[in-house]
C-alpha positions in Angstrom: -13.6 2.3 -55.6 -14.3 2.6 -51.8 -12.9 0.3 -49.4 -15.6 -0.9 -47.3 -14.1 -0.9 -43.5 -12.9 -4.3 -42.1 -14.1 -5.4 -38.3 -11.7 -5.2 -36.0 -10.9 -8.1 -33.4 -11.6 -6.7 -30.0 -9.1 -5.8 -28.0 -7.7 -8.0 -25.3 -6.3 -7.1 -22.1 -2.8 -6.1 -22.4 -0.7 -9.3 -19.7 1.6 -7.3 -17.7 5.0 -8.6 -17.7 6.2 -11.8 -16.2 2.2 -12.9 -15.7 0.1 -14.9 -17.8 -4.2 -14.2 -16.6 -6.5 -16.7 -16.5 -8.0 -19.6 -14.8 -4.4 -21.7 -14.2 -2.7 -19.8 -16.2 -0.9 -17.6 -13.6 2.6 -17.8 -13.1 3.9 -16.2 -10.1 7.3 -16.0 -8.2 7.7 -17.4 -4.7 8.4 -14.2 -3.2 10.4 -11.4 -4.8 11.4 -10.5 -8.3 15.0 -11.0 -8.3 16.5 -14.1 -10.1 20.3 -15.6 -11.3 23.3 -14.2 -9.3 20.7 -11.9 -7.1 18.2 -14.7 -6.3 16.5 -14.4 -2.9 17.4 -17.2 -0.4 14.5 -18.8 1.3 15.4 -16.5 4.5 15.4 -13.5 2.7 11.7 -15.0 0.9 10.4 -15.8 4.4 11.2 -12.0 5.6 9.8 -9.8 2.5 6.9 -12.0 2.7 6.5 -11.2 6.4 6.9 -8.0 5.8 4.3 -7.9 3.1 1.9 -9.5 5.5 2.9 -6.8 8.5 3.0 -3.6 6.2 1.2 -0.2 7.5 -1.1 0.2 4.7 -3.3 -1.8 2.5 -1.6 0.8 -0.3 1.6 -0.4 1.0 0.7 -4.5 0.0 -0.2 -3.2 -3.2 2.8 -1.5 -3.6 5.1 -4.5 -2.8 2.7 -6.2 -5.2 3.8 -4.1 -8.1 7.3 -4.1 -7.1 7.3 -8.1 -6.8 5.6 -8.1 -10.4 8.2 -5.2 -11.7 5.0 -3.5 -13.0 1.9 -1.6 -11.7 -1.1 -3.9 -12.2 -4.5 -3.7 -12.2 -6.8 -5.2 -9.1 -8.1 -8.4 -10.9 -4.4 -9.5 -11.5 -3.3 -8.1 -8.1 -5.9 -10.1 -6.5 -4.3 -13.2 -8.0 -0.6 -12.5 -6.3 -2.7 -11.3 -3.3 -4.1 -15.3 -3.0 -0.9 -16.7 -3.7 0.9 -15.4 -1.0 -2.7 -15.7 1.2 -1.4 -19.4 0.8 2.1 -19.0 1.5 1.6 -16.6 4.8 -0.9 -19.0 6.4 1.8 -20.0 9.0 3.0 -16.6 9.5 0.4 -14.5 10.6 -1.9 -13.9 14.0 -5.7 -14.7 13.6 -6.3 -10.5 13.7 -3.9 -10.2 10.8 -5.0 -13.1 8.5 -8.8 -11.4 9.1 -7.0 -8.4 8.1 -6.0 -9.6 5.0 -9.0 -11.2 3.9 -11.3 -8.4 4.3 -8.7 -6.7 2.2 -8.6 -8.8 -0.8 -12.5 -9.2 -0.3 -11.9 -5.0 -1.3 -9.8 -5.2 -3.7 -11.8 -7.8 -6.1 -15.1 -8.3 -4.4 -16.2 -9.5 -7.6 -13.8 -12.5 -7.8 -14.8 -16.1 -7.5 -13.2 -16.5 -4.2 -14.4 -13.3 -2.7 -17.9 -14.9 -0.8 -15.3 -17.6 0.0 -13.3 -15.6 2.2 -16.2 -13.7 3.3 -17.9 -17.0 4.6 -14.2 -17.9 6.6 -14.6 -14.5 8.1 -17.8 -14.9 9.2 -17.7 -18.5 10.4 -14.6 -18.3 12.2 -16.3 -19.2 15.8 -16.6 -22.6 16.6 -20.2 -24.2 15.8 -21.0 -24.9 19.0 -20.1 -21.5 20.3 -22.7 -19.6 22.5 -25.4 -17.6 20.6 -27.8 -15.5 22.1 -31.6 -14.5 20.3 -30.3 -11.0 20.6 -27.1 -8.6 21.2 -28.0 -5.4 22.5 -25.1 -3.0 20.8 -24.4 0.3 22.5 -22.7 2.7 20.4 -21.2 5.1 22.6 -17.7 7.1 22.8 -14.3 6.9 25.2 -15.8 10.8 26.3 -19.6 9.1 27.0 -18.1 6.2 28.6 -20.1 6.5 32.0 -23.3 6.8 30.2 -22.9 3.8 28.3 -21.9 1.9 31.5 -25.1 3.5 32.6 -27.0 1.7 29.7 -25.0 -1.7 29.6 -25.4 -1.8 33.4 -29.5 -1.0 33.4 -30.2 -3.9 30.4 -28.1 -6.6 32.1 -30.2 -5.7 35.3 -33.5 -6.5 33.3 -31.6 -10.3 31.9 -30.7 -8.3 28.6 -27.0 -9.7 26.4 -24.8 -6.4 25.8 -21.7 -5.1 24.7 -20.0 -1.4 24.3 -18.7 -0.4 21.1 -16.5 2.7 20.5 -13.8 3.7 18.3 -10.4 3.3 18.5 -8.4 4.5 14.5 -5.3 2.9 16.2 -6.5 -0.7 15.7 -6.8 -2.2 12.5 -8.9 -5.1 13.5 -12.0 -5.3 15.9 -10.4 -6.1 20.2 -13.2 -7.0 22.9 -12.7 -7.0 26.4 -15.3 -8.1 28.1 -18.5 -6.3 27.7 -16.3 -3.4 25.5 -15.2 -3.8 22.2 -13.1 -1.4 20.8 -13.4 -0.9 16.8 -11.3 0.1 13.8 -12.5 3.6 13.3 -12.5 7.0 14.3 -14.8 7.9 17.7 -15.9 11.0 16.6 -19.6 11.8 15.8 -19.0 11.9 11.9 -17.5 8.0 12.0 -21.1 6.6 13.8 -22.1 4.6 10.9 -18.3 3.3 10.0 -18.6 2.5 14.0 -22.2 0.4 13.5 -21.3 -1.4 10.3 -17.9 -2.3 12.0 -19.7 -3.4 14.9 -22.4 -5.2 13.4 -19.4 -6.9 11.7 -17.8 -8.0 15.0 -20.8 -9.6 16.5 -22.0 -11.7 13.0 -18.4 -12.8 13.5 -18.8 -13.6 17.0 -22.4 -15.0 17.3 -23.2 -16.0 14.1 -26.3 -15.2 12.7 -28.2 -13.3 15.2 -30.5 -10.2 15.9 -29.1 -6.9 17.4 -30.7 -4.1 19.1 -28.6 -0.9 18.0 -28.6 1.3 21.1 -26.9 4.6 22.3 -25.8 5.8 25.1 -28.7 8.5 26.2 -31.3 6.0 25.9 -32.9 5.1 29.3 -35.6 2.1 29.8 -39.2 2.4 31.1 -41.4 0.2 32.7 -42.3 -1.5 29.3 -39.2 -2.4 28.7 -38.7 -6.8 27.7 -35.5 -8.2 25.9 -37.9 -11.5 25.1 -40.2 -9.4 23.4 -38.0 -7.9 21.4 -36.0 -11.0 20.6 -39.1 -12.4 19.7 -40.3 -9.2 17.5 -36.4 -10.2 15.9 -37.9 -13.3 14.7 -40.8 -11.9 12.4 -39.7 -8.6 11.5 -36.0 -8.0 10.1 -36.0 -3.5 10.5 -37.9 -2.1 13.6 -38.1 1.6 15.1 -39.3 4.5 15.5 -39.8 5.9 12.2 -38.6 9.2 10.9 -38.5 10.9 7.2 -42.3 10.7 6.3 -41.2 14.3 5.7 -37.7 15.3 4.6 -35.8 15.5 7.7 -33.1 17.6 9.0 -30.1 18.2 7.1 -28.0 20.1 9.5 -28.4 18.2 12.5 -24.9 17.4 12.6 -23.7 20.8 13.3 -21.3 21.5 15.9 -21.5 17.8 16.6 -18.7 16.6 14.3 -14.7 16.3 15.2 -14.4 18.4 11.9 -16.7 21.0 10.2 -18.4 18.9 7.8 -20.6 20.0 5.5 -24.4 20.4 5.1 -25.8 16.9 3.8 -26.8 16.7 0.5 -28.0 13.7 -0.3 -31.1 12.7 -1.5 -33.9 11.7 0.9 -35.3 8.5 -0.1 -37.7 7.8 2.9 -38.7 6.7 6.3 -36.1 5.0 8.7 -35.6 4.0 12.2 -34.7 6.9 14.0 -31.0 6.4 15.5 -31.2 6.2 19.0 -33.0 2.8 19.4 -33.7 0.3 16.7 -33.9 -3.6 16.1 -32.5 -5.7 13.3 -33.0 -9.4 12.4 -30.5 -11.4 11.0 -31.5 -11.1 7.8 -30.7 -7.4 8.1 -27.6 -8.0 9.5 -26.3 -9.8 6.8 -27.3 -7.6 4.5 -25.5 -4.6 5.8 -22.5 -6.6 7.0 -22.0 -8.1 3.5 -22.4 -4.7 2.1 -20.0 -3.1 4.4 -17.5 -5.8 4.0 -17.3 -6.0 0.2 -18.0 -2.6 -1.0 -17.3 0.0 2.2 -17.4 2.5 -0.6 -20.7 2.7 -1.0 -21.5 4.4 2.6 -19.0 7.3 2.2 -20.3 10.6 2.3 -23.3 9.5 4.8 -23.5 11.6 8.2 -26.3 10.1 9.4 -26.0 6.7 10.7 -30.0 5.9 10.3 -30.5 7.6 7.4 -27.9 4.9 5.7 -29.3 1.8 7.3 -32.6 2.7 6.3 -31.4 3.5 2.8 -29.1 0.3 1.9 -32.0 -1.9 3.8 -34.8 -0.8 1.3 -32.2 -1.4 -1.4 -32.6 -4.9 -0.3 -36.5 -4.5 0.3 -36.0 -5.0 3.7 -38.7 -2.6 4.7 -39.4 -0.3 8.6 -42.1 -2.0 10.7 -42.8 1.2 12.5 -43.2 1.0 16.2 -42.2 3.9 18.8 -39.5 4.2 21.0 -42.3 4.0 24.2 -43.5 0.6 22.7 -39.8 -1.2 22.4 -39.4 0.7 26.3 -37.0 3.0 25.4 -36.6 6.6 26.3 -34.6 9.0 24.8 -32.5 11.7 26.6 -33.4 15.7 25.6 -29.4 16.5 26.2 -27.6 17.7 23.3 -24.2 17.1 23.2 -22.0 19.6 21.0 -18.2 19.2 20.4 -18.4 23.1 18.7 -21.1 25.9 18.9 -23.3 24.6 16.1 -23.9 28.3 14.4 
């Protein structure tokens, strides 16, 4: 006779050990594993959680994670213990370390309930009635080009323009402004240029709110035609402005001898036109678009060298199309300089 196969019940998610998942159902320790005769006292609680909240490395939280949990877990339940002591380490930390550790639980379970809910603290952490202006003009520039973007920052205040300086600066681990310069959490070499405009795209829908930007670098100069109320206004009705590029495939090898590190010929696929780098307008709309994007999946812009290229490419993933206008019609003039690190062959 032949046995006719039986369905099996699906199979559940093996519970590490000492945690029970689910909505209320999590049972966590105060701090550290330890129980009985080698219980923690609250002072020695107070200093691994401190610790945990000043570590080196977001690998290093997880780490004391799974140590705390006596067990590697995976992200969904390591996001749980990650809220818990969120909760307990609200007294503890700095304002730059809590935003710290947001954005990092926002990476390690974007998907989670409370994931836009930490996203919306970050990004509404200014008081309501703190100044905003129509438009933030965002020169990207390096600590080498620093007289050039002075140059730039100095020429649009001149013409009644709202700027700031952004460059690089791998040391930090959260976004520092002083004054008109805002130093960023990544690299300042050539390669880290869109790491360096998502981050500081970031900073200023953190500091203004929702607003428009003009990206800008540091070789631009201004002509006569030249009007920050025009282009705040054009920021009104149109989210993605610029000079376009890519009705053909463009360059692939630009980049060469222009990168801290060789780096290899791009090989991505070309999906179509885009602003072309040196000058281009975003609405807010836009903004929040790429900043939600970099925030919650960073991920998904590895591998780009070309800062345009990307923005152009994760904005039509939002149908956020290029109205193309030229460089000479926004008043912007680019400089004919190249600027090598390397000999590029």
């Amino acid at each position: 006779m032949t046995m006719t196969p039986q369905p099996q019940p699906p199979q559940t998610r093996p519970r590490p050990s000492g945690l029970r998942i689910g909505p209320g159902a999590l049972t966590l320790p105060s701090a550290v594993p330890r129980a009985g005769a080698d219980a923690e006292t609250p002072a020695e609680q107070d200093g691994w959680l401190r610790g945990w909240c000043k570590a080196a490395s977001f690998e290093d939280r997880l780490a004391a994670i799974n140590t705390m949990s006596k067990g590697r877990q995976p992200s969904h339940v390591a996001a749980e213990v990650w809220l818990h002591l969120l909760g307990k380490a609200a007294g503890l930390v700095t304002p730059a370390e809590m935003e710290l550790l947001l954005r990092q639980f926002i990476m390690l379970a974007p998907e989670h309930g409370k994931a836009s809910v930490m996203y919306d603290m970050l990004m509404n952490a200014q008081p309501a009635d703190a100044q905003r202006p129509d438009l933030v003009f965002m020169i990207t520039s390096c600590e080498r080009y620093m007289p050039q973007a002075l140059r730039v920052l100095a020429d649009l205040r001149k013409r009644g323009a709202e700027a700031c300086i952004v460059v690089g600066d791998p040391s930090l681990s959260v976004a520092v402004a002083d004054g008109t310069l805002v130093r960023l959490p990544v690299s300042d070499s050539y390669e880290a240029l869109l790491s360096k405009v998502l981050e500081g795209l970031t900073f200023l829908r953190r500091r203004h709110g929702p607003i428009s930007v003009v990206k800008i670098d540091d070789d631009m100069h201004l002509n006569n035609r030249f009007d920050p109320q025009a282009l705040a206004q054009t920021a009104r009705t149109m989210e993605y402005v610029g000079h376009p590029i890519g009705d053909h495939p463009p360059d692939r090898c630009w980049h060469l001898g222009k990168t801290s590190v060789p780096t290899p010929i791009f090989t991505r696929r070309h999906r179509g036109r885009f602003a072309y780098g040196p000058m281009y307008v975003l609405g807010p709309r836009a903004i929040e678009h790429l900043v939600r994007e970099w925030v919650f999946y960073p991920g998904e812009f590895a591998g780009h060298v070309y800062e345009d290229r990307a923005v152009g490419d994760s904005l039509r993933r939002a149908n956020i199309d290029l109205r193309p206008v030229s460089f000479a019609e926004m008043g912007g003039v680019v400089e004919q300089v190249e600027r090598y690190v390397a000999q590029p062959f």
